[in-house]
C-alpha positions in Angstrom: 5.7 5.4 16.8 6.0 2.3 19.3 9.0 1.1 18.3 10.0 -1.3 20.8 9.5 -4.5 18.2 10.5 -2.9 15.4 13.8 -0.8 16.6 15.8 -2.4 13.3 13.2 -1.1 10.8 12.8 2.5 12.1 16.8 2.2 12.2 16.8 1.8 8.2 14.2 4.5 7.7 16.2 6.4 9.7 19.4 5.6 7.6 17.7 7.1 4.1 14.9 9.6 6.0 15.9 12.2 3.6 14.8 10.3 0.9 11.4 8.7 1.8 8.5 10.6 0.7 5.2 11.6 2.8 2.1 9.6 2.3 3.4 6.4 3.0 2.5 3.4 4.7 5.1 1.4 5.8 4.7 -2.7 6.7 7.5 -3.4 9.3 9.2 -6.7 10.2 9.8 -7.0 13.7 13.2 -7.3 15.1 13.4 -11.0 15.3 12.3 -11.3 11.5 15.3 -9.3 10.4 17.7 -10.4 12.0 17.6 -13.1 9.9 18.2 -10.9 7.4 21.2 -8.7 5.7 20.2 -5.8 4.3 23.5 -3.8 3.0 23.9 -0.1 3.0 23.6 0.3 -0.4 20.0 -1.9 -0.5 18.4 0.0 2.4 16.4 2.4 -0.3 15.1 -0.9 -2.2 14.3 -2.9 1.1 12.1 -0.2 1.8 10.4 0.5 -0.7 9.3 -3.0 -1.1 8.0 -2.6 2.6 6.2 0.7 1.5 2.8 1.7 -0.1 2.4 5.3 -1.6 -0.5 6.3 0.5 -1.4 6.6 4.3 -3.7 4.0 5.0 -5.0 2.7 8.5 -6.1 -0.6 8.9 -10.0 0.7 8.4 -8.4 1.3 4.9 -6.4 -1.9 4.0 -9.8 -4.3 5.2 -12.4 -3.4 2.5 -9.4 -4.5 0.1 -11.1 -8.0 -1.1 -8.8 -10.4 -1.8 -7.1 -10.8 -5.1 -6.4 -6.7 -5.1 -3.6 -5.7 -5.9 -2.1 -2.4 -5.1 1.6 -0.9 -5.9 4.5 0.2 -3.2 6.8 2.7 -3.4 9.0 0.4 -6.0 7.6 0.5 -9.3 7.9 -3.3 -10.5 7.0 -4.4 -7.2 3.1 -5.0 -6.7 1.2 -6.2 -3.4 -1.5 -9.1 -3.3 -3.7 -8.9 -0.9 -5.7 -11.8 0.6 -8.7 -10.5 3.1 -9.6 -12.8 5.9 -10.2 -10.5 8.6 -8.5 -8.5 10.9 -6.5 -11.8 11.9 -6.0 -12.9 8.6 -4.8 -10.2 6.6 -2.0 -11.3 4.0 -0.2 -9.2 1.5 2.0 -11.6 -0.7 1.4 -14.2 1.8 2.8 -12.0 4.9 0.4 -11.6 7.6 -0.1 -8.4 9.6 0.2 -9.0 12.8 0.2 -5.4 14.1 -2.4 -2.7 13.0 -1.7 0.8 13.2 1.4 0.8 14.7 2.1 4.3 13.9 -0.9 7.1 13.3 0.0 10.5 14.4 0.2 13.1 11.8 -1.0 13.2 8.4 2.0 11.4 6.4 2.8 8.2 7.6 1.2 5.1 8.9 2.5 1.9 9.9 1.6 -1.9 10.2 3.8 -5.0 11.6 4.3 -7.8 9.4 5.7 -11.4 10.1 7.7 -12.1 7.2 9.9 -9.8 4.9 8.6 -8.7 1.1 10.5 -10.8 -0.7 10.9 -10.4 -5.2 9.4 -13.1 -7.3 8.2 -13.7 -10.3 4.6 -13.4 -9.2 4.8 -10.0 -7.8 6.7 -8.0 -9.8 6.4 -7.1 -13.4 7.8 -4.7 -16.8 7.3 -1.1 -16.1 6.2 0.9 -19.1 8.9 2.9 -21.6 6.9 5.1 -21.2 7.4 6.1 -17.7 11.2 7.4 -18.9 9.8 10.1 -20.7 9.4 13.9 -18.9 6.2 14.7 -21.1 4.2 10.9 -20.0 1.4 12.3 -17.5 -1.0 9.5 -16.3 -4.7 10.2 -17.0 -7.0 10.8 -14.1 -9.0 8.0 -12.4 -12.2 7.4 -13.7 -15.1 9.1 -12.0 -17.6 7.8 -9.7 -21.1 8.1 -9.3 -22.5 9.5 -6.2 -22.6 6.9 -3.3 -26.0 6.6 -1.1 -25.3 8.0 2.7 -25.1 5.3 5.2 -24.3 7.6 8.2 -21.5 10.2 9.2 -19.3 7.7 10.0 -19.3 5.2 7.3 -19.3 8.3 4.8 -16.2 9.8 6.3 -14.0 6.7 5.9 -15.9 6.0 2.7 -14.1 9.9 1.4 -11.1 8.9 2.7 -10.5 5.6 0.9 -11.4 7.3 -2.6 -8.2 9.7 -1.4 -6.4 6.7 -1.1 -7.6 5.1 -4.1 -6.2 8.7 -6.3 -2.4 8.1 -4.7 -2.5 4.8 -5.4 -3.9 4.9 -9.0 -1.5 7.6 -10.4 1.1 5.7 -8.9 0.0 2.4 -10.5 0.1 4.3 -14.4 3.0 3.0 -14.8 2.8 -0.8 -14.4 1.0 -1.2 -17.9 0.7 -4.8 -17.7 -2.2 -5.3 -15.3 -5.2 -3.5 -13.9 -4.4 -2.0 -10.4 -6.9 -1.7 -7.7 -10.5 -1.7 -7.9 -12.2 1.1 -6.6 -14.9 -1.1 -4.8 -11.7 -2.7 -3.0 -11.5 0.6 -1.1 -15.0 1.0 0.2 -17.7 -1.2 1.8 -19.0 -4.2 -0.3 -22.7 -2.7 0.1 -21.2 0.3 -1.7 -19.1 -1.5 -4.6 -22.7 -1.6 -7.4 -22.5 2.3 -6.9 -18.8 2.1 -8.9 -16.7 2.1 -11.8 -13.5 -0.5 -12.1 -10.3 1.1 -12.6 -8.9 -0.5 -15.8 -6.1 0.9 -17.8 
């Protein structure tokens, strides 16, 4: 991981790194950004899980999100808009990436540099279901797709690799039962997106 910018954030994984699951992206304020900020002890789990999505994804991934998607993080009433302008203008909740792909060895974790921290409001975070207390509530499996029409090794490879993504992040969206997370089409190439069903709960 190049951590030279973002030295304070890896510190806080670091403090909890017993406790943060594989298969995570995490979106990293740089040093200057938090050190605006207080972040007790006792908050460091929450701050990152704001700052975390439940799925490895490079920034090949994150750009054939249109904007308007939406997509979960590791903290279950705490939801990610995303508004698509490019690789320069890439916002989630209004924070730009600045960074891409900070961190990409391995299999588990990925990594992007953000200018702003995740903050809680009342337009990104909403009522988790009852039904997500109970031992026996298993969410239902995301809808299939048709085939999708080859386009070349290449596109096809990243094309298998967002519908991966796509399964994390739709089981781990089950349950926010007041909205309809992530379309599939947000995952793969617009030329694809005719060729699939919309995730709806």
């Amino acid at each position: 991981m190049q951590t030279a910018n973002y030295f304070t954030f890896v510190t806080l994984i670091n403090m909890v790194r017993d406790y943060i699951p594989g298969n995570t992206t995490f979106l990293m304020p740089n040093d200057r950004t938090l050190s605006k900020v207080s972040v007790p002890p006792n908050e460091v789990s929450e701050f990152l899980s704001r700052h975390s999505i439940p799925s490895p994804l490079l920034f090949d991934h994150l750009q054939h999100f249109p904007t308007g998607s939406i997509i979960p993080t590791h903290k279950p009433d705490y939801l990610l808009r995303i508004s698509n302008g490019g690789r320069k203008s890439f916002y989630l909740n209004n924070v730009r990436l600045t960074s891409r792909n900070i961190c990409v060895r391995g299999s588990s974790f990925r990594c992007h540099g953000i200018n702003d921290v995740l903050t809680v409001t009342g337009d990104n975070t909403i009522a988790t279901s009852s039904n997500c207390s109970s031992a026996s509530a298993r969410p239902s499996p995301a809808p299939a797709s048709p085939p999708l029409p080859s386009s070349g090794p290449e596109e096809d490879h990243l094309v298998r690799i967002a519908y991966a993504s796509l399964n994390d992040l739709y089981f781990s969206s089950q349950c926010n039962s007041n909205i309809n997370v992530v379309a599939a089409e947000a995952l793969v190439p617009k030329h694809h997106s005719n060729h699939l069903h919309r995730v709806e709960d």
